[in-house]
C-alpha positions as CSV (number, residue, x, y, z in Angstrom):
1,X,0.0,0.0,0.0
2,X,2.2,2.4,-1.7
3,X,3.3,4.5,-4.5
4,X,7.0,4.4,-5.8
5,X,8.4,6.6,-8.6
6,X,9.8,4.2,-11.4
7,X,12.9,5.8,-12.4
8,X,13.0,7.8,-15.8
9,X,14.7,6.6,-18.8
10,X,19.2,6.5,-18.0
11,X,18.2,8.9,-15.1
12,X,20.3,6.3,-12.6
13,X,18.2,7.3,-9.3
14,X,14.9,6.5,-8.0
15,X,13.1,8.9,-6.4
16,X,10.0,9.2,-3.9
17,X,7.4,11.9,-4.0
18,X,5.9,13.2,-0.8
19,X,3.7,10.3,0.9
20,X,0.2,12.2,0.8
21,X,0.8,11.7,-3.4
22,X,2.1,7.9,-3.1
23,X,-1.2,7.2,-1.7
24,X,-3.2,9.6,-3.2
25,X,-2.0,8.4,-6.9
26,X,-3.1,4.4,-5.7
27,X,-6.3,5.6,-4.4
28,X,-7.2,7.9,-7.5
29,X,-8.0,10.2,-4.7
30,X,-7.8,13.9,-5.9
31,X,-5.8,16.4,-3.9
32,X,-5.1,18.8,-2.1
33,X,-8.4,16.8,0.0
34,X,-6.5,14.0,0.6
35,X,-3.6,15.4,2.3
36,X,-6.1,17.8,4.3
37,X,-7.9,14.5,5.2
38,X,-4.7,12.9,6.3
39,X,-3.6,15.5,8.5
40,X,-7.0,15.5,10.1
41,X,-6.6,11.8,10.9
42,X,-3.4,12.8,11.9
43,X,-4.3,15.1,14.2
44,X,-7.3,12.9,16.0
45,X,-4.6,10.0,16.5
46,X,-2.0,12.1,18.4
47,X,0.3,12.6,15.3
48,X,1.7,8.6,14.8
49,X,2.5,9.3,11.1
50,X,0.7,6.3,10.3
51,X,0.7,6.7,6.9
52,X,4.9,7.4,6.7
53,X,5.4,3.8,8.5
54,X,3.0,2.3,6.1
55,X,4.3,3.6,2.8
56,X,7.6,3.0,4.4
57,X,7.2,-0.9,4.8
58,X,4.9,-1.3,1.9
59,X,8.2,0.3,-0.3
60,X,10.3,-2.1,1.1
61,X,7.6,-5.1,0.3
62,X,7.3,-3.5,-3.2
63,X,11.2,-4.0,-3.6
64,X,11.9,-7.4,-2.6
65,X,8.7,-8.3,-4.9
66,X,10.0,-6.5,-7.7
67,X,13.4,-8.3,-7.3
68,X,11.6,-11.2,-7.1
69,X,9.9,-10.7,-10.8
70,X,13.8,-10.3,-11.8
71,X,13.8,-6.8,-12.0
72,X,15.4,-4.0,-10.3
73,X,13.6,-1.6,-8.3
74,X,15.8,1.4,-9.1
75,X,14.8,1.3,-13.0
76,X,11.6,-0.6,-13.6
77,X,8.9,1.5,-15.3
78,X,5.2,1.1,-14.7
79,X,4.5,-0.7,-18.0
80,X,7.5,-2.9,-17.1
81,X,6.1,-4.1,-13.8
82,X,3.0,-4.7,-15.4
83,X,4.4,-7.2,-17.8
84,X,6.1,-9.1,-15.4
85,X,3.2,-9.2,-13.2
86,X,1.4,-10.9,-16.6
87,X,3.7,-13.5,-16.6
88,X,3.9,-14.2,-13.1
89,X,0.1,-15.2,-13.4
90,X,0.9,-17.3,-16.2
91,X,3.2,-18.7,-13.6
92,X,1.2,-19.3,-11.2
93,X,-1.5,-20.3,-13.0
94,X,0.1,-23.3,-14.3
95,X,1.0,-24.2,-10.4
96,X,-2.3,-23.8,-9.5
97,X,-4.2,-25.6,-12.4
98,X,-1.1,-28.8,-11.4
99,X,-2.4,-28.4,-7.8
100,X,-5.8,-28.9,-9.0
101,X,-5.5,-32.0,-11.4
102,X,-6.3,-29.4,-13.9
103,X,-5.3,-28.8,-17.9
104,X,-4.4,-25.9,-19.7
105,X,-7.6,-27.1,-21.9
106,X,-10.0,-27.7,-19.5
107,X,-13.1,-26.1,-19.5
108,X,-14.7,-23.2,-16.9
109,X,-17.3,-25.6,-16.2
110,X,-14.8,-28.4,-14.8
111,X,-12.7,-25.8,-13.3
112,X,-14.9,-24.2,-10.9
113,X,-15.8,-27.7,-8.9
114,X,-12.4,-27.9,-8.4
115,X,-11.9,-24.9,-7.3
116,X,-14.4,-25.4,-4.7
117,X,-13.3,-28.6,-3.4
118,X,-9.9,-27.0,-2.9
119,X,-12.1,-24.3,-0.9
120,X,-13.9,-26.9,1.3
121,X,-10.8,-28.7,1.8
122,X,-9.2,-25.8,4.0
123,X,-12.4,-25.8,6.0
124,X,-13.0,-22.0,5.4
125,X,-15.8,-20.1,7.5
126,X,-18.2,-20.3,5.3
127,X,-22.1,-19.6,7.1
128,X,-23.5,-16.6,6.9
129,X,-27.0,-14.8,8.3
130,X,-29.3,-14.6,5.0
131,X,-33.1,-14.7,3.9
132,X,-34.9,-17.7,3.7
133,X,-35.3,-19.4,0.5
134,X,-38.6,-19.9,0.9
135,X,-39.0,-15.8,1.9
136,X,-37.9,-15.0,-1.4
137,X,-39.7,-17.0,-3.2
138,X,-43.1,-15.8,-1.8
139,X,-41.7,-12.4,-2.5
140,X,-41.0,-13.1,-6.0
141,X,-44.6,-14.9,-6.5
142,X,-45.8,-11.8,-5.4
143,X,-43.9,-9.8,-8.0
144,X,-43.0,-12.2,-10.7
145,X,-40.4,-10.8,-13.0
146,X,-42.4,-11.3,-16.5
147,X,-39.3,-9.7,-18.9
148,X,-37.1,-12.4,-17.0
149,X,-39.0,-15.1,-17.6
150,X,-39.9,-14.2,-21.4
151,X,-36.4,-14.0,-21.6
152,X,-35.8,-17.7,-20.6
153,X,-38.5,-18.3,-22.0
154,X,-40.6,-19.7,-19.2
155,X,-44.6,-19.1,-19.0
156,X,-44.8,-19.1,-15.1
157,X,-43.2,-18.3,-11.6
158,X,-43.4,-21.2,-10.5
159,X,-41.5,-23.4,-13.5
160,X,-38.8,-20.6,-13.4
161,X,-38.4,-21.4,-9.3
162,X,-38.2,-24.7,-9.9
163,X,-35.8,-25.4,-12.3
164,X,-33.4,-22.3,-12.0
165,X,-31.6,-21.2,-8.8
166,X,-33.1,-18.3,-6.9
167,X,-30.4,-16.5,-6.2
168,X,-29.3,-16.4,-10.5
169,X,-33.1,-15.4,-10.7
170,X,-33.0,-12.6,-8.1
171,X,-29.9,-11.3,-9.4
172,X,-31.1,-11.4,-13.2
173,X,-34.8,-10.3,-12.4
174,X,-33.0,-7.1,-10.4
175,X,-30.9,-6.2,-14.1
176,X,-33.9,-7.2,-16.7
177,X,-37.3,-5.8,-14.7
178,X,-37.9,-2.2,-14.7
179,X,-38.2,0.3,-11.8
180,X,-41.1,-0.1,-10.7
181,X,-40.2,-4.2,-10.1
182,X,-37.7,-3.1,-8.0
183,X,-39.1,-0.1,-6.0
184,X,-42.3,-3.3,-5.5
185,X,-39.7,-5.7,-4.5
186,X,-37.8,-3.1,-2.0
187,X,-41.0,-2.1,-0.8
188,X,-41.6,-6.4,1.0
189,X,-37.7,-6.1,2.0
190,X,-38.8,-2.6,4.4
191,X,-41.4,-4.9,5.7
192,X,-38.6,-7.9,6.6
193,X,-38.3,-9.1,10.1
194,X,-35.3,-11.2,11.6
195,X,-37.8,-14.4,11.6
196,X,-37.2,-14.2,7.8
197,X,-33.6,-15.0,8.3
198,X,-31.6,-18.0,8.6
199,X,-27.8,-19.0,9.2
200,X,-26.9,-20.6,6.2
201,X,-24.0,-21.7,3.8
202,X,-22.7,-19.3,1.4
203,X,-24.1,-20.9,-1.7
204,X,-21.8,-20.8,-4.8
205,X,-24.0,-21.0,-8.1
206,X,-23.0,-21.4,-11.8
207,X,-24.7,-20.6,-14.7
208,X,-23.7,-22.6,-17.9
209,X,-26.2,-23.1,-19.6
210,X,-26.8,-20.8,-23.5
211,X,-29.4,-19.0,-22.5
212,X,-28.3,-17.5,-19.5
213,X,-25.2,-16.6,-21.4
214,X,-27.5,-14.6,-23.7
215,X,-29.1,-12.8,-20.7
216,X,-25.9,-12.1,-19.4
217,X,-24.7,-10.6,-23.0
218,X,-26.3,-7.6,-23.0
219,X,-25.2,-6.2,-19.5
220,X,-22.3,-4.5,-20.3
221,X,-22.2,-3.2,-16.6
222,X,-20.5,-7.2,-15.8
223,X,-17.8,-7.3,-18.4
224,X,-14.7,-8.5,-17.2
225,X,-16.9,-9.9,-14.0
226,X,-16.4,-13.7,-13.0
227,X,-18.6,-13.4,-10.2
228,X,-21.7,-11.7,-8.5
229,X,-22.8,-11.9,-5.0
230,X,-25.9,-11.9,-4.2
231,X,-26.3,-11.1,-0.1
232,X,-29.4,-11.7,0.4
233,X,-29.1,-15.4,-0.3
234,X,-25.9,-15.5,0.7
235,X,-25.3,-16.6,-2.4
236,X,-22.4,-16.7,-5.2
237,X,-23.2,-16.4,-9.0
238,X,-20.5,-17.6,-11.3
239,X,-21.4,-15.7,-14.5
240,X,-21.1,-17.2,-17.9
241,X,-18.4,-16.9,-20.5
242,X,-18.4,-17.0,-23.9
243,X,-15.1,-18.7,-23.9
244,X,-15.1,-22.2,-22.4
245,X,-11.6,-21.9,-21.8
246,X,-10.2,-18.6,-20.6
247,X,-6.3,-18.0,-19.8
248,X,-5.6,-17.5,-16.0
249,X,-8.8,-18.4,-15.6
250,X,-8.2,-20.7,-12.2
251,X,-6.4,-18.2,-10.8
252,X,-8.7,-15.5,-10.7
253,X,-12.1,-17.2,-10.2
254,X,-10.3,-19.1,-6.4
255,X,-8.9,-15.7,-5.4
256,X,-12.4,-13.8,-6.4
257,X,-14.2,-16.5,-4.7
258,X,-12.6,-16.0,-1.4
259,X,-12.9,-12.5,-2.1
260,X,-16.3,-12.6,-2.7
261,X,-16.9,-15.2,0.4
262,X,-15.5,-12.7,2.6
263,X,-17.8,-9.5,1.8
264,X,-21.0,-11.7,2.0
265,X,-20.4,-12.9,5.4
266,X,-19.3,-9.6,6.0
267,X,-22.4,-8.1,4.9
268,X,-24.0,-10.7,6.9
269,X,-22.4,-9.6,10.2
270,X,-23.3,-6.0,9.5
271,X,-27.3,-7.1,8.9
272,X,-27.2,-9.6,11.8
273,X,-26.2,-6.1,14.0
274,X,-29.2,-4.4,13.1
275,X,-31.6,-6.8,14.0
276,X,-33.1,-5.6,16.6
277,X,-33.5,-2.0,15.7
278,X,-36.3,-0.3,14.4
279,X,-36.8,0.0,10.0
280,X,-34.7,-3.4,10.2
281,X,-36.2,-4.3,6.8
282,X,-34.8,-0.7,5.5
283,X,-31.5,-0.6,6.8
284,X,-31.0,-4.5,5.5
285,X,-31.5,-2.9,2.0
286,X,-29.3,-0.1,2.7
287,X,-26.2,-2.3,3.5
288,X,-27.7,-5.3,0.6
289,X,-27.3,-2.0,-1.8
290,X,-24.5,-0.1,-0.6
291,X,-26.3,2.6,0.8
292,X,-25.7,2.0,4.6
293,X,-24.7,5.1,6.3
294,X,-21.4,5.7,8.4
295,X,-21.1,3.8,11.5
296,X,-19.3,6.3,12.8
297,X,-16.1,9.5,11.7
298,X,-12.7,9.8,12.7
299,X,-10.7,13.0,11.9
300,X,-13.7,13.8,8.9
301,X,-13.6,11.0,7.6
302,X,-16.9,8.3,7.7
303,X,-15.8,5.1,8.8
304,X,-18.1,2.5,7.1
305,X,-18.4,-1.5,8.2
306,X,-15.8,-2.6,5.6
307,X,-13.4,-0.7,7.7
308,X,-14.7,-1.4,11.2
309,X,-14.6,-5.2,9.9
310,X,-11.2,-5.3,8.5
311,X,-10.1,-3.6,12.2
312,X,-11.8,-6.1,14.7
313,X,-10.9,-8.5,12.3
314,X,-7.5,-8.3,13.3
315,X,-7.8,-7.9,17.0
316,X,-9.3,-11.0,19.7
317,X,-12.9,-11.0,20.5
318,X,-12.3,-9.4,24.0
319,X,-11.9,-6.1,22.0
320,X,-15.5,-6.4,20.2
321,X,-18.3,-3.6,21.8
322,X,-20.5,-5.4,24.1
323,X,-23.4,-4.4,22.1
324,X,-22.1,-7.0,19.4
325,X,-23.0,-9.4,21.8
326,X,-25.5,-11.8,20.7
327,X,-26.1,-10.7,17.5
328,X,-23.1,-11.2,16.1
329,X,-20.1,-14.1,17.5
330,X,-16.3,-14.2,16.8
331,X,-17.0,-16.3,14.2
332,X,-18.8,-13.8,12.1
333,X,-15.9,-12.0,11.6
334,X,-13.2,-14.6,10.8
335,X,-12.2,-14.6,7.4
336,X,-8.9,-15.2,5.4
337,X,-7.5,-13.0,2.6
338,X,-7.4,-14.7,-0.8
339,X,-3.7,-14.7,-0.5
340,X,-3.3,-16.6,2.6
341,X,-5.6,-19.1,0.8
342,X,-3.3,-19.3,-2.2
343,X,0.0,-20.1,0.9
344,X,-2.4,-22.7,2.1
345,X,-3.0,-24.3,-1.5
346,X,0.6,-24.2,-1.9
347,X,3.6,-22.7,-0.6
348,X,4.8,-21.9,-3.9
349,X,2.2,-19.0,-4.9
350,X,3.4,-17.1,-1.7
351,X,4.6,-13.8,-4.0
352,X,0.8,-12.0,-4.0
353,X,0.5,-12.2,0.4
354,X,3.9,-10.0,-0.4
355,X,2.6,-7.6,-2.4
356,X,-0.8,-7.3,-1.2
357,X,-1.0,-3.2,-0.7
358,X,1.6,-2.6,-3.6
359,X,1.4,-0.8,-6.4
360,X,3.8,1.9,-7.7
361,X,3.4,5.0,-10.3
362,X,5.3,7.3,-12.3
363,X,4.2,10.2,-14.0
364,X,0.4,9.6,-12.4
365,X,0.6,6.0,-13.9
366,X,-0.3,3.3,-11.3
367,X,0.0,0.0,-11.3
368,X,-1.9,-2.5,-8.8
369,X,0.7,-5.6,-7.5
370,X,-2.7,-6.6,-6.0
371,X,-3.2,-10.7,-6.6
372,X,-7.0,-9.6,-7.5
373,X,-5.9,-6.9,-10.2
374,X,-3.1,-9.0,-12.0
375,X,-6.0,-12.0,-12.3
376,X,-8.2,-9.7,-13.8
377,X,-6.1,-8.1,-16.0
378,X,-4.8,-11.1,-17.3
379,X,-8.1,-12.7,-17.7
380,X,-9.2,-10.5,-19.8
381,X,-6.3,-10.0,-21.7
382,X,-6.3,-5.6,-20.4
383,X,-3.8,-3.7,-22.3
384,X,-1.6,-1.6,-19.9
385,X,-4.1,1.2,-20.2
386,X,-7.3,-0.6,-19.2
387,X,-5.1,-2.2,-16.4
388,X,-7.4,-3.2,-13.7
389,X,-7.0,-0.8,-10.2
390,X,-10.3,-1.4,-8.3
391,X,-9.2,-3.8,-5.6
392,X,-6.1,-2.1,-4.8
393,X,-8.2,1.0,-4.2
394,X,-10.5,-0.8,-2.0
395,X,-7.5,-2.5,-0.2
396,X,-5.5,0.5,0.2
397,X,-8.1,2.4,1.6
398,X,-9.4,0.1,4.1
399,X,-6.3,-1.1,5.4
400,X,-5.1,2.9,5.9
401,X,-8.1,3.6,8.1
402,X,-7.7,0.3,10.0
403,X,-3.8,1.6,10.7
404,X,-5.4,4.6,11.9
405,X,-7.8,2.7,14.3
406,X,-5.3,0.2,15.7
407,X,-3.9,3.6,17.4
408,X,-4.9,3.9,21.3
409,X,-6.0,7.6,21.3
410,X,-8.6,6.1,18.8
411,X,-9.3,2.8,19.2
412,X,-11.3,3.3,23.3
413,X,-13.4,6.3,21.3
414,X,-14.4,4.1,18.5
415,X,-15.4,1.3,20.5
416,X,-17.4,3.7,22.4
417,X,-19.2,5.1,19.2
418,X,-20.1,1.2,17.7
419,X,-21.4,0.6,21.2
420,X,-23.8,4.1,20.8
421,X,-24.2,3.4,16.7
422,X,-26.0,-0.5,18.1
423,X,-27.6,0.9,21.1
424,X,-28.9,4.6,19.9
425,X,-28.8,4.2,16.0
426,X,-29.8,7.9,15.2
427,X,-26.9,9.2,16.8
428,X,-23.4,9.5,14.7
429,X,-20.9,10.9,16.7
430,X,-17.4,12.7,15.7
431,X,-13.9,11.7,17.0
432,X,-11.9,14.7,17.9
433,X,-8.2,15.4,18.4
């Protein structure tokens, strides 16, 4: 999580630019507000330069990785690191796809069980708080989604429930059905009560079959997508792909499932908190959406559950708020990274837990050394110009404000504010210096 300058043509040095700009330029975060917003978090911690020590270790992760690739970090240019970050995912591919009792030929179809297996193997926390199938299938009797199932070409609700998975029809109906579908199908979630939820297995669906590829076609909103979560099922939706067999294609569907696995139990924990509280149903749809408000600010800055998550995440349960208690368990919020997964497949494919927050930029060019970002790119065959940056960013991010958390001065006054966020829920309080 850091921004070096790659070194300009036979200029012999390699320079680094102030640390507000190495993790402004990863983040795409404009300036001068992200410098004013650092000093402000700054300022509420007691002054630890959190973000100095974290640039400075992520640099000196960045080098040994880049030395690693066979390059040297006092020359390497953005598009260069980007190359040998291509091939290293051929690399590992080919490791991965040997691990698997996979071939370079076989199909997305085969490669996904296996990928799971691999996935239940390691025993990974896997439950997760989520509606009732049988919930949202009254709910979409109620409001059957008629372009959908003209679409698949199915004359009634109740062939299309029985022979498709739910959670591909919820997702699907939500993209084909207009507006006013939606706003109706929002409206029963308001009116949701914690009786309509269950603990449950994260379900991991795929679609194969031609027509749902057809559906899929004209969304161009999930190009370059692999998977879609649906958390209010709990549920995982392997999209389909033209291409039967796509390059670094094992690769990048284990690490987004794990990725994926993650935020819906996270999502989980987060509605499980809310269950007792008043408009349950509405703030349910606010977090299933996106639209969940702060939990709470520190130095300016809203701290949403991602972050708050990714913090107790990495601390024992004796330092979760009371309130959690018993909504939501230790359990809840174990999760491993997609990298430690790849250690734990085999040793071998340990260079991506290194370079987890790296990137480095010259000349406002960034490149992601994110495991998630080089499989994506590569999956899709991204020129350097398309390269993918959008789980860096979220990385980056939440592992800055985490930093900022860990310290003392905050850590008792945010504890206090998730106990007053559970308790009092109209109340969002500020964390001052």
């Amino acid at each position: 999580m850091f921004l070096l300058t790659g070194r300009p043509p036979n200029s012999g040095v390699m320079l680094m630019v102030t640390m507000s700009r190495l993790l402004a330029e990863l983040l795409g975060a404009p300036q001068p507000a992200f410098t004013q917003a650092l000093h402000k978090l700054e300022q509420a911690s007691g002054q630890p330069s959190v973000d100095v020590r974290l640039t400075a270790e992520m640099v000196q992760k960045a080098q040994a990785a880049i030395k690693t690739l066979g390059l040297d970090p006092r020359d390497t240019t953005t598009r260069e690191l980007y190359q040998a970050l291509m091939l290293q995912v051929e690399r590992d591919e080919k490791r991965l796809r040997k691990q698997l009792d996979l071939s370079d030929t076989t199909s997305l179809d085969k490669i996904v069980p296996q990928v799971v297996k691999s996935l239940d193997a390691l025993n990974l926390p896997r439950t997760a708080w989520a509606l009732k199938p049988s919930v949202v299938k009254r709910l979409l009797k109620a409001n059957p989604p008629k372009l959908l199932m003209k679409r698949l070409g199915y004359r009634s609700i109740d062939s299309l429930l029985k022979r498709e998975s739910i959670a591909a029809v919820l997702l699907a109906a939500e993209l084909s059905e207009g507006r006013t579908w939606r706003e109706r199908l929002y409206t029963k979630y308001r009116q949701l009560k914690a009786s309509d939820f269950e603990m449950t297995e994260v379900e991991i669906v795929m679609l194969n079959s031609v027509r749902w590829q057809h559906f899929f076609e004209g969304h161009e909103q999930l190009r370059h997508r692999l998977i879609v979560s649906v958390p209010e099922l709990a549920a995982l939706v392997v999209l389909p792909l033209e291409a039967t067999v796509l390059p670094g294609a094992a690769l990048a569907l284990l690490l987004s499932l794990v990725y994926h696995l993650n935020q819906v139990r996270s999502i989980s924990a987060h509605v499980k908190l809310q269950q007792v509280k008043p408009h349950f149903g509405q703030l349910a749809l606010d977090i299933w959406k996106g639209q969940a408000k702060p939990l709470a600010h520190v130095g300016g800055q809203p701290l949403y559950w991602g972050v708050v998550h990714r913090h107790l995440s990495q601390h024992p349960a004796s330092h979760y708020p009371t309130a959690f208690d018993p909504h939501v368990q230790p359990e809840d919020l174990h999760h491993h990274t997609p990298e430690e997964i790849l250690v734990a497949i085999d040793p071998d494919l340990g260079f991506w837990q290194l370079t987890s927050h790296c990137g480095i930029s010259h000349d406002g060019q960034a490149v992601s050394m994110h495991a998630l970002d080089a499989a994506v790119s590569y999956c899709n065959q991204l020129p350097f110009e398309n390269r993918s940056l959008g789980y860096i960013q979220e990385a980056l991010g939440q592992e800055l404000l985490a930093r900022y958390l860990r310290e003392p001065r905050l850590n008792a006054h945010i504890t206090q504010q998730l106990e007053t966020q559970i308790i009092a829920p109209e109340l969002s309080l500020e964390v001052v210096a």
